[in-house]
C-alpha positions as a printed NumPy array, in Angstrom:
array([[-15.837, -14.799,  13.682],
       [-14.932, -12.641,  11.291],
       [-11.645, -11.484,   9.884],
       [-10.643,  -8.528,  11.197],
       [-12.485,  -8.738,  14.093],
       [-15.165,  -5.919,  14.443],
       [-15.894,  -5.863,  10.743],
       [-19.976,  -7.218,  11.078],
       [-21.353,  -9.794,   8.346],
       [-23.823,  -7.528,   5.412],
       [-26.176,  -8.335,   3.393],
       [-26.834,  -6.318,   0.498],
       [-29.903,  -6.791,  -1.736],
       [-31.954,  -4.613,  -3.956],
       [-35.734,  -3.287,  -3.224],
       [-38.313,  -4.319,  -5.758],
       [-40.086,  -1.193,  -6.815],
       [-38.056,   0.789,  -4.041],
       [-34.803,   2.722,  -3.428],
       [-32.54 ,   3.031,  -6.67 ],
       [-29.673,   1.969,  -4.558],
       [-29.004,  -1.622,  -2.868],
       [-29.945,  -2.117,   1.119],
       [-27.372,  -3.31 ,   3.338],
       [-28.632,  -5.326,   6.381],
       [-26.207,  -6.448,   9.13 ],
       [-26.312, -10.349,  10.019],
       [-25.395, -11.947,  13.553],
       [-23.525, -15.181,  12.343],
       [-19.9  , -15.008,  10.076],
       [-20.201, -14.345,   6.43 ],
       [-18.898, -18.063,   6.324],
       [-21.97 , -18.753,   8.263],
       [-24.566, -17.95 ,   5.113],
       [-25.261, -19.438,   1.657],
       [-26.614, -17.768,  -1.031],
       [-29.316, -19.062,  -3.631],
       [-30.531, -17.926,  -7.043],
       [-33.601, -18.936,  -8.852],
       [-34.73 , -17.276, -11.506],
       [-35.568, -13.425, -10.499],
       [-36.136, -15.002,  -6.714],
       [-32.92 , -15.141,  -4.042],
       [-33.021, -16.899,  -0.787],
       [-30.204, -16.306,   1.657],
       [-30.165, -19.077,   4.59 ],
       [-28.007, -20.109,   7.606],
       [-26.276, -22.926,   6.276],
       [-26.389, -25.472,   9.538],
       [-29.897, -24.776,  10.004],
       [-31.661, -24.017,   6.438],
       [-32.987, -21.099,   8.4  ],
       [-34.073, -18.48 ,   5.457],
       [-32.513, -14.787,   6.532],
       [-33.797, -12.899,   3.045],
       [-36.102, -13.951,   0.297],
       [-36.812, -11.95 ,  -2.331],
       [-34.894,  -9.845,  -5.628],
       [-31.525,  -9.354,  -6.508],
       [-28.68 ,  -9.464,  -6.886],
       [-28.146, -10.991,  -3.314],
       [-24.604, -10.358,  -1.612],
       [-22.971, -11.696,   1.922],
       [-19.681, -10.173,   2.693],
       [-17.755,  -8.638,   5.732],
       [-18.459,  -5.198,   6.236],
       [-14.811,  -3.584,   5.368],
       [-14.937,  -1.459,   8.042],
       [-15.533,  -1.56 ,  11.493],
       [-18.887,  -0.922,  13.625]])
């Protein structure tokens, strides 16, 4: 769970030849729950006890707790 309670687990990540501005995706799990990985130009976000990828693809890559509630 995350700390405060209420405030969801985002990802934000950039769109290749999209939006000017990053995209922020809400996750199921706790922010603890995710691990980031950069290689080269490519990021891969996964769920940590499984391996399970959640994003693959540009970035910057970032997993955080929303700071507000919703």
């Amino acid at each position: 769970m995350n700390s405060p309670p209420g405030h969801p687990t985002l990802l934000r990540h950039h769109v290749a030849r999209g939006l000017p501005y990053p995209v922020e995706t809400v996750l199921e799990l706790p922010a603890t729950a995710y691990s980031v990985e950069h290689r080269d130009d490519w990021w891969i976000v996964r769920i940590t006890s499984t391996g399970e990828p959640v994003y693959m693809g540009p970035g910057p890559v970032e997993v955080f707790v929303s700071p507000a509630p919703f």
